[in-house]
N, C-alpha and C positions, 0 to 999 in steps of 0.2 A: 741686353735688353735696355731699353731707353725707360732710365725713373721718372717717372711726375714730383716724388719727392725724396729722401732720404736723410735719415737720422743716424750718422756712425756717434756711438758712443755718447750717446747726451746726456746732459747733466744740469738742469737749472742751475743761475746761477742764484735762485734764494733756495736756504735748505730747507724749508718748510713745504717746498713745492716739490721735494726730488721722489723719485721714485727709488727702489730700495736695491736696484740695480742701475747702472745706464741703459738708454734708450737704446736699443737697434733696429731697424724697421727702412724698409724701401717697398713703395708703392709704386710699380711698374705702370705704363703707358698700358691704359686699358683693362686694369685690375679694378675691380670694386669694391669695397672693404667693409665689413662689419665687424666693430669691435664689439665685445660680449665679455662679462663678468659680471660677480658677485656685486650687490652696494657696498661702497666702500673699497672695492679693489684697488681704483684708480686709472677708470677711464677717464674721468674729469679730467684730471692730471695730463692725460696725455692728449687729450683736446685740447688743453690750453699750452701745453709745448707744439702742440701743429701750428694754431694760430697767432705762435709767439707771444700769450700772453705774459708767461714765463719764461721770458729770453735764456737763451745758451751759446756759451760762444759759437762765433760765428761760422766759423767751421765746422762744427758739428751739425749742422743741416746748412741741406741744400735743396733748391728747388729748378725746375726745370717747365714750367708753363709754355714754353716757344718763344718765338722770336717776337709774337706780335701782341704779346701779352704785355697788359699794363706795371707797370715797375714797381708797384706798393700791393705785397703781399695784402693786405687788406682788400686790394681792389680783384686778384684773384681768390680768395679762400672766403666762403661763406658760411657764420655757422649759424643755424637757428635750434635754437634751445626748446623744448615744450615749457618751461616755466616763462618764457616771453610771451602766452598767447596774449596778455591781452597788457598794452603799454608797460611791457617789459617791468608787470610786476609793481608797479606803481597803483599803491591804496587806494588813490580816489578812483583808479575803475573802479573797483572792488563794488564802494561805495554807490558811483556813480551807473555802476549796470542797471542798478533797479528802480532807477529816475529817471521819468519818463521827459519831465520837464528839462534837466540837464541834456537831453540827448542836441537837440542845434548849436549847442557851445563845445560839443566836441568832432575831431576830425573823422571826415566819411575816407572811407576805401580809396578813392580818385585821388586824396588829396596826400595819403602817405604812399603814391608810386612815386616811383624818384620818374624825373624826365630819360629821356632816352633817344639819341637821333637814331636808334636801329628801329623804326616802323616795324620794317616787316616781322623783328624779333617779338617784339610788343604784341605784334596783332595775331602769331603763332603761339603765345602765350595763352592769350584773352581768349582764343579758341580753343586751347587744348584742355585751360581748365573753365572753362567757362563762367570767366569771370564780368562781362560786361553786366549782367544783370546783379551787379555785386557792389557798383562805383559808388554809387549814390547812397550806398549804407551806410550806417555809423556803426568805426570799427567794432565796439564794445557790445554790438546787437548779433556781430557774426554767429553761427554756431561754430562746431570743434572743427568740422569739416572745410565748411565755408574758410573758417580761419587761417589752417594750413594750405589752403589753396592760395590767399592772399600775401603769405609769408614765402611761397615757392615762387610767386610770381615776382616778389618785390625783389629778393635776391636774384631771382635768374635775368632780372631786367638789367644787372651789373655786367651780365654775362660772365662770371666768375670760371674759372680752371675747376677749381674742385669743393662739392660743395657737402659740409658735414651737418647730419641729422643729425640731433638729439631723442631718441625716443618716438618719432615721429609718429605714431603709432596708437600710443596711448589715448583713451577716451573717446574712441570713433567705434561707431557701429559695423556689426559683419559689413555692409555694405560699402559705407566710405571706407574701412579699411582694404577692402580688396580693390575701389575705386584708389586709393593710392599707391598702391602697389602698381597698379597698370601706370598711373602717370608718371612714376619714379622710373619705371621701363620703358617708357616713353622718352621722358629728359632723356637717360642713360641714349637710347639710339637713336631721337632727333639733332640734337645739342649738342653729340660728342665731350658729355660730361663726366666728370667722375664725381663719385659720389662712394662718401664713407660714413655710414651708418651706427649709432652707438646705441646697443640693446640690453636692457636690464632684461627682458621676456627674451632669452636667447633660444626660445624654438618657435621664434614667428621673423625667421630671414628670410626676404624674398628673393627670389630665384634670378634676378639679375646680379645678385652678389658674386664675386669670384672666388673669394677671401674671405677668411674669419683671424681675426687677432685676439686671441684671446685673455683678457689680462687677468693676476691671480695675487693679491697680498701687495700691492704694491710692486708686482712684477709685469716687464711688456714679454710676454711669452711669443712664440714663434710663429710666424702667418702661415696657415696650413690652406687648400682647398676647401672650399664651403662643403664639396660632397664627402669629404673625408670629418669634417668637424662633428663629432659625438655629443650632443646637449647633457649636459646633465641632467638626471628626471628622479623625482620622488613621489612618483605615483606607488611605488609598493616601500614607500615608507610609510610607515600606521601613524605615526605621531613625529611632528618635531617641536611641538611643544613640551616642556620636558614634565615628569610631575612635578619638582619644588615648583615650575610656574604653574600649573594645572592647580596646586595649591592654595597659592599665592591669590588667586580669582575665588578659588572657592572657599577661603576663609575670611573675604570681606563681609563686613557685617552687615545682615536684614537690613534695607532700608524704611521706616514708612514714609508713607507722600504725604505732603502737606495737602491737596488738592482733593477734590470729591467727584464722585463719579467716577465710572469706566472709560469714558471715552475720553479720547488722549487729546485726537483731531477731530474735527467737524469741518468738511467745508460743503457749503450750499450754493450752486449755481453760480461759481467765481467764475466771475472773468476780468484778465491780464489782457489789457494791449498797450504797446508801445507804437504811436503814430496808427499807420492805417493798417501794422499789423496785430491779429488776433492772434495771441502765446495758446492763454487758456479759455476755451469757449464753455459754459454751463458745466463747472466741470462738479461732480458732487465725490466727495470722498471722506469716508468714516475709518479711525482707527482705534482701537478700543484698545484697553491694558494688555499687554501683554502679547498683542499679537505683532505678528516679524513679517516684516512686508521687505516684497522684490518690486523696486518703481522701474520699471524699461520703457526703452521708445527708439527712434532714429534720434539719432545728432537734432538739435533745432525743436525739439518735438516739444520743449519745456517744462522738461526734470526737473533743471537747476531752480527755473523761475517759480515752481512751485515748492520748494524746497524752502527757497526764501520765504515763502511765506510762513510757511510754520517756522520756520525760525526765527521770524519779525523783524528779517530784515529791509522786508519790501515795504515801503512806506505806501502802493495798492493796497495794500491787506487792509488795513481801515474804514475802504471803502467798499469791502466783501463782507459776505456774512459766512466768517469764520469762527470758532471756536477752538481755544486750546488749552488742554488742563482745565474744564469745566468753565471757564470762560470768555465773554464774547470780547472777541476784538476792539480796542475803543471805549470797553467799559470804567478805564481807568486803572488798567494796571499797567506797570510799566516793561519796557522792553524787557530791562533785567528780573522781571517776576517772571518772563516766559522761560529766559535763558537760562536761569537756574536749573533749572528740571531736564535738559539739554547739552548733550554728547556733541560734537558735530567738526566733522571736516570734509574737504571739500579740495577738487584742484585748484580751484579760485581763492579761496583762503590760503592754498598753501604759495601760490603767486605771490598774492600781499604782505605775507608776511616777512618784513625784511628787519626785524629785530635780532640783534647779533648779541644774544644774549647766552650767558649759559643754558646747554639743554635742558637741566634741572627745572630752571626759573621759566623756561618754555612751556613748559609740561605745568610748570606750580599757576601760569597766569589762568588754565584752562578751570584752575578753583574759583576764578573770582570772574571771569569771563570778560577777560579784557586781552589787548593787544599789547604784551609786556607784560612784566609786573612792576607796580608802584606802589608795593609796602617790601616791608623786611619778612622773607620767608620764616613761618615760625619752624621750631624741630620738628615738629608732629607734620608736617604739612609736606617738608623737605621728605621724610620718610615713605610718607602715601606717594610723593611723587618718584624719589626711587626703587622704589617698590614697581610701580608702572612701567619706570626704563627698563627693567629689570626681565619682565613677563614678555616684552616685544624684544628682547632680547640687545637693548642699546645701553647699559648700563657705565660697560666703558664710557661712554660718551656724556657723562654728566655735566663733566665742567668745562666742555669741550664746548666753543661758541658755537648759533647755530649755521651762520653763514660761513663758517671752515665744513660743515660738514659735507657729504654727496647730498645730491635730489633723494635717495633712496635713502639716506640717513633721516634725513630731514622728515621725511613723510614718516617714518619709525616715531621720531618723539611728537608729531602734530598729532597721531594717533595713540600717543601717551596721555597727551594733552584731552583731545575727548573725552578717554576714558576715568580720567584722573577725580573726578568728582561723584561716582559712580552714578551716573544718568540715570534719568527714569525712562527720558526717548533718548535712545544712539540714533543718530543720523549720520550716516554713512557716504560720502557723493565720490561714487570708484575709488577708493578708499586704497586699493592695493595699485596704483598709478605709482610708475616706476620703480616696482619694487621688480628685485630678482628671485624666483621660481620659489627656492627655499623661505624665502621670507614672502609671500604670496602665501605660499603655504601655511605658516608660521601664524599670519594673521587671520588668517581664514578660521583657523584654532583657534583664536583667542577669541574672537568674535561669539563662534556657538561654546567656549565653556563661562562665557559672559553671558550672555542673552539664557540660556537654560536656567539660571536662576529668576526666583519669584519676580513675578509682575513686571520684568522687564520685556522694551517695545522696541522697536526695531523697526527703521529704515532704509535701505539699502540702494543704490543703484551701482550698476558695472555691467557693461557692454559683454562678459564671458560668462556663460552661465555656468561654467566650471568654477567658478570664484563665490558663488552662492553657498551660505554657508547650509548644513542641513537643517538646521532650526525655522528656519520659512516657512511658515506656515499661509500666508495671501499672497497674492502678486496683484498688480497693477499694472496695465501698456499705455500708453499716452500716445496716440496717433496726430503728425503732424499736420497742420493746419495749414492750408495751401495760400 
């Protein structure tokens, strides 16, 4: 059988990148692959040995793209990451999403396609995902869905041999995720591409896969058929959080609030637009002490943008009549009076965040609510925070930088980081985004024997209503604005 690629015995040549065996692996002519493990296994690892970011000698892989394939690996192997939705992770989107004014200084959709003499490649593109009515946006205004369509079109405009998902998956509603499934089997038998898939949620494979690799501790385990691959499932496990953590939660001490009154949030007849689009039209919403809210919608619907606003990061909010902690918007209290009282993570925060600091000092900035830390950790502080590694179950990982970690590490200590100051509001935004099953689980626990204690408030959003903790007591749906 004719390989697309193969790996005999590889071995980075930095050791910090090896895996804990050599590589073996051959991707035959017409195979489709999904890699699946645990966070921290070391799928990373073996993405970045596919697309050479971690060289091996040379002989040790081979590729085999055809005759009329372009000669710089690069030009055939595409990978897109879900942590690049939005400028590859660079802070001033972060910043710059919820400014309305900044949005003409930055680049629209039309203008990040690369050129291309294949027309007709281009215009089977622009029709499959329907992307013309998409040109003239400004990237940063995409929704999740909208986004992944503009990231499958930019790389397929390279016409690439084989092209690798990261996670693809994550943060799309039932809808756009089964719309991406078809257009993924679309590429796959319009384009004659292959496509290798890497899934921390490894019981959502879609049915054009051929192949599952399964990777395990730092091990490449053997490619079996996708109809024979068995998921792992802990549906009839009772608990995986252990008790010393079930403890560990329920021996922080009573907090009282500085603030007065029940009501947490207040907002009256807001509305959010950016240009001539309407996010949030008259939208009214009250959240009183203690109650645990589920926010849902489609992709675009304006979750996030409202999220911002109780969290003060949307500089609109000044000009709504909002309420937060007994106070009105604008009345003179500062960003950090609201953020004190505030949990919060977010996919988008965990983009921005490109501090390679120890995970400790990750977790310790979440006390002081800044990006880093810029004082000297005291003992007491260092404690509450490994305490926190400890309960999400990443404690190895303290003094472990954060950008050596996985995406699914990383979200572990951001979610340390929230929790680390014991919030009055947790806000939540898909919160369990790349993690795998066990730790999905894992955190879903921590969540309701967190929030079950007094007077704590709860925000939540995530596209799986299986991820909902039992402690919900409201819900909220946010219907898209056409």
């Amino acid at each position: 059988m004719r390989n697309l690629l193969k790996i005999e015995n590889g071995i980075p040549r930095h050791p910090l990148y090896r895996m804990k065996e050599p590589v073996n692996l051959t991707v035959g002519y017409g195979e489709q692959l999904a890699i699946v493990g645990l966070n921290g296994s070391g799928k990373s690892r073996i993405v970045d040995i596919l697309t050479g970011r971690w060289p091996m000698p040379e002989e040790a892989m081979t590729y085999d793209f055809g005759a009329d394939a372009p000669k710089l690996m690069s030009d055939n192997i595409k990978y897109i990451a879900f942590r690049d939705t939005y400028g590859d992770g660079d802070s001033s989107y972060y910043q710059q999403r919820w400014n309305a004014t900044d949005l003409d200084e930055l680049p629209v959709v039309k203008d990040l396609l690369p050129a291309t003499p294949r027309k007709e490649l281009q215009q089977r593109l622009f029709a499959l995902f329907g992307l013309e009515e998409l040109l003239d946006k400004a990237i940063i205004t995409l929704s999740s869905g909208e986004m992944r369509k503009f990231q499958l079109t930019k790389a397929l405009l390279g016409s690439p041999r084989l092209l690798i998902l990261d996670n693809p998956f994550i943060g799309l509603d039932a809808k756009t995720r089964d719309l991406l499934h078809h257009l993924l089997q679309e590429i796959v038998e319009q384009l004659s591409i292959h496509i290798i898939l890497v899934l921390s949620k490894s019981d959502d494979i879609p049915q054009f896969i051929t192949h599952v690799l399964p990777i395990e501790n730092l091990r490449c385990g053997t490619k079996i058929l996708r109809n024979e691959y068995k998921y792992p499932c802990y549906k009839g496990v009772t608990n995986i959080l252990s008790e010393e953590q079930q403890k560990l939660i329920a021996e922080i001490p009573e907090k009282s609030f500085d603030f007065e009154g029940d009501e947490i949030v207040k907002l009256n007849k807001v509305n959010i637009r950016y240009g001539e689009r309407t996010i949030l039209n008259e939208l009214d919403w009250s959240i009183k002490r203690g109650e645990k809210w589920a926010l849902s919608g489609e992709n675009g619907a304006g979750k996030s943008t409202l999220l911002s606003l109780v969290c003060a990061d949307n500089p609109q909010s000044y000009a709504c009549d909002i309420e937060l902690f007994g106070r009105k918007r604008g009345s003179g209290e500062s960003i950090w009076d609201i953020k004190r009282h505030i949990g919060y993570v977010s996919p988008e925060m965990h983009r921005a965040y490109k501090k390679n600091l120890p995970s400790v000092e990750i977790v310790a900035s979440g006390l002081y609510d800044t990006v880093g830390l810029y004082r000297t950790m005291r003992p007491e502080d260092r404690s509450i925070c490994e305490k926190w590694l400890k309960i999400f179950g990443v404690e190895h990982l303290s003094n472990r930088n954060f950008l050596q970690l996985s995406s699914g590490e990383q979200r572990l200590v951001l979610l340390a980081r929230a929790f680390v100051k014991d919030p009055a509001l947790l806000i939540l935004d898909e919160p369990l985004h790349g993690l795998d099953l066990k730790n999905r689980k894992l955190v879903k626990e921590v969540i309701q024997a967190f929030c079950v204690r007094k007077d704590k408030t709860l925000i939540m959003i995530t596209h799986y209503e299986e991820e909902l903790p039992n402690c919900i007591t409201h819900r909220k749906h946010l219907k898209r604005n056409k």
